[in-house]
NULUMDREN-840625 format. One line per 3 residues: number of its first residue (from 0); their letters; for each residue x, y, z of N, C-alpha, C, CB. Coordinates in steps of 0.001 Angstrom, whole numbers, m for minus. Glycine has a CB too. Example, Ala and Ser with C-alpha at 12.3 -4.5 7.8 and 13.67 -1.06 7.14 Angstrom:
# residues 2
0) as) 13190/m5690/7800/12300/m4500/7800/13200/m3300/7800/11308/m4473/9046 | 12850/m2250/7080/13670/m1060/7140/12900/30/7870/14084/m598/5725
***
This chain:
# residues 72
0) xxx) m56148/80384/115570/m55378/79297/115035/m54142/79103/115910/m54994/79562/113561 | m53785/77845/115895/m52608/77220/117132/m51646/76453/116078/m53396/75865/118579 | m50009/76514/116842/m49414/75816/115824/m48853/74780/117154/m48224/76773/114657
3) xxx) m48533/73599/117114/m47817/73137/118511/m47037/71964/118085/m48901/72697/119814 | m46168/72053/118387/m45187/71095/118336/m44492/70161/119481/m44338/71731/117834 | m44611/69334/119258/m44056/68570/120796/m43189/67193/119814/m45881/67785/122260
6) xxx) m41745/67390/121338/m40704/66216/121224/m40942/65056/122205/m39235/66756/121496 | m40238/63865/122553/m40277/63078/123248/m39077/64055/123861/m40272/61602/122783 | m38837/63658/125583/m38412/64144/126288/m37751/63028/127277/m39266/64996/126617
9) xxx) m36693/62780/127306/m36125/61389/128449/m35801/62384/129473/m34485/60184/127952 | m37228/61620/130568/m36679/62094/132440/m35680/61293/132893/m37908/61851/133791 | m35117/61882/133982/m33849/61095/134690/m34233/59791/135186/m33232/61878/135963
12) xxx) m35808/60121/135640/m35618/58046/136040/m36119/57084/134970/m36758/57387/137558 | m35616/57573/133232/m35954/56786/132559/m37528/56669/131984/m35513/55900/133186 | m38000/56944/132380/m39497/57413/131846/m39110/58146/130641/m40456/58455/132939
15) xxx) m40004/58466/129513/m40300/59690/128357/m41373/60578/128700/m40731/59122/126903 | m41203/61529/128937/m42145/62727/129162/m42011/63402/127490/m41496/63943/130657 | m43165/64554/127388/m42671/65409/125822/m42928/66584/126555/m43690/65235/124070
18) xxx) m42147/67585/125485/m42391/69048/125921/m42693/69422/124285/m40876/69986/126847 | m43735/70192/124457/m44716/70758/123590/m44791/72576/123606/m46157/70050/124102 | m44863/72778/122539/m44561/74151/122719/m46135/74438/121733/m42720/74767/122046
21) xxx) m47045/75659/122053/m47674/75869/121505/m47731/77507/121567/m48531/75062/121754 | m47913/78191/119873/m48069/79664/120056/m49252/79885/118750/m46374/80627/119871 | m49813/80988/119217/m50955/81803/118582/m50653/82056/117130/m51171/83208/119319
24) xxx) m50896/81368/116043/m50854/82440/114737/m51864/82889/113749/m50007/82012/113888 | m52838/83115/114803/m53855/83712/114388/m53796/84808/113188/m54312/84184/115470 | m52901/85606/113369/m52311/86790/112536/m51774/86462/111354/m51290/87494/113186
27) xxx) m51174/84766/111321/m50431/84699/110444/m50890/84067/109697/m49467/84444/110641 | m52112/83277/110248/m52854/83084/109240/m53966/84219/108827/m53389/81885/109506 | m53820/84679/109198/m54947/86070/108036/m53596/86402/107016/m55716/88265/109240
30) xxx) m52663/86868/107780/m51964/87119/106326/m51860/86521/105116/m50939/87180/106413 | m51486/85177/105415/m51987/84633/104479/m52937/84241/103702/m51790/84244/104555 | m54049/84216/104220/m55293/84272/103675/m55536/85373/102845/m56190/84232/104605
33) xxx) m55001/86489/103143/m55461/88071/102454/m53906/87855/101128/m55254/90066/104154 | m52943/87384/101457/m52341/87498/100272/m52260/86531/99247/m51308/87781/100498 | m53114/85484/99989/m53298/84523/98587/m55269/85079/97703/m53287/82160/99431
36) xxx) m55750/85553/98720/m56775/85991/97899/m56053/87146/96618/m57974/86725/98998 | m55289/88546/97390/m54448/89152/96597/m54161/88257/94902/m53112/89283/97603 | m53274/87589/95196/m52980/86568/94366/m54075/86490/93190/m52882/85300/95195
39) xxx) m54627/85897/93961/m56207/85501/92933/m56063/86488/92016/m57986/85673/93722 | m56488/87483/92885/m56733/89038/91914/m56255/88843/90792/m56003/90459/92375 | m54996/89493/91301/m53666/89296/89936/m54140/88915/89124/m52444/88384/89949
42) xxx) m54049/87702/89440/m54028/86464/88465/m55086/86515/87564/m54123/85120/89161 | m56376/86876/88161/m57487/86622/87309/m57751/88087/86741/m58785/85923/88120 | m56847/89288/86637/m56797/90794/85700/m55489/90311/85057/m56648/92606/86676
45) xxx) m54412/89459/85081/m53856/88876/84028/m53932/88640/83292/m53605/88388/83929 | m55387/87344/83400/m55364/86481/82523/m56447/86805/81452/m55469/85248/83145 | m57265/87966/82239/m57797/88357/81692/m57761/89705/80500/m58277/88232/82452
48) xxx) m56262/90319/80407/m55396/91147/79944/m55514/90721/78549/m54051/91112/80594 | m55884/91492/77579/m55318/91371/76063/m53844/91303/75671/m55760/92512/75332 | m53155/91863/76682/m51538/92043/76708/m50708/90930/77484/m51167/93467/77438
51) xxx) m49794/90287/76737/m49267/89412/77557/m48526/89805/78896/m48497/88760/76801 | m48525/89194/80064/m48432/89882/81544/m47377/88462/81704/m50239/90140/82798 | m45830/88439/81991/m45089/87684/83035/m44195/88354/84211/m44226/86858/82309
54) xxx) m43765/87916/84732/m43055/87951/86287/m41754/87152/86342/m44081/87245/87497 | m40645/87765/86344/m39569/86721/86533/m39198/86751/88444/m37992/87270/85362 | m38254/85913/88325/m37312/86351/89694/m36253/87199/90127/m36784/85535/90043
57) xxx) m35445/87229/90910/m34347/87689/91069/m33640/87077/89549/m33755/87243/92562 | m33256/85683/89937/m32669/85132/88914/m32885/85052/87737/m32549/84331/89067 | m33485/85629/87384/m34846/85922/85819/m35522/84340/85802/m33806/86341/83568
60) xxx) m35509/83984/86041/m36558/82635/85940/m38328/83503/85929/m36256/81301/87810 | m38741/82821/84957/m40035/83008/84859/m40862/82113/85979/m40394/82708/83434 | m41513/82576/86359/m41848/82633/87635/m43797/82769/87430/m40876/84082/88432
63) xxx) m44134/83600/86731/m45833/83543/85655/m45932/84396/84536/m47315/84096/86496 | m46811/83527/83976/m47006/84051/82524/m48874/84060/82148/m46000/82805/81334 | m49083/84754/81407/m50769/84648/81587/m50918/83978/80166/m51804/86362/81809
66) xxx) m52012/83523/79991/m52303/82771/78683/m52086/83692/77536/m53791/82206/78622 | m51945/85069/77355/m51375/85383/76381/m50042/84946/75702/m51399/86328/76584 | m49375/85302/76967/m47709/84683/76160/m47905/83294/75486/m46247/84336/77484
69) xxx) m48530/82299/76104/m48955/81028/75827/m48927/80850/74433/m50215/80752/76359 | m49499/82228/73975/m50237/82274/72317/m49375/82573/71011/m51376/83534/72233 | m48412/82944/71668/m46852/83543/70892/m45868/83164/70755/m46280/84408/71214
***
């Protein structure tokens, strides 16, 4: 996987050239791929929990709740 980004670029005799930058994130997309499957997991031994299961934040904001709490 490739990420690339390119600007317009003004040459000195007035022309637009772009410079494009392109790098590998091959890696970074597996990570992500493996931690949103992760995710899944969770989510689906959550919801599947007789016990209500949430997650806040730093800030306590609820953040998930599984359909138990839903029920209460």
């Amino acid at each position: 996987h490739m990420d690339t980004h390119a600007v317009p670029l003004p040459l000195p005799d007035g022309r637009t050239g772009h410079l494009g930058i392109t790098r590998d994130v091959t890696e970074r997309t597996r990570i992500e791929r493996t931690l949103a499957e992760s995710e899944r997991r969770f989510r689906e031994l959550a919801d599947a929990s007789p016990m209500m299961v949430w997650m806040v934040d730093a800030s306590g904001r609820s953040i998930y709740n599984n359909a138990r709490l839903a029920e209460y």
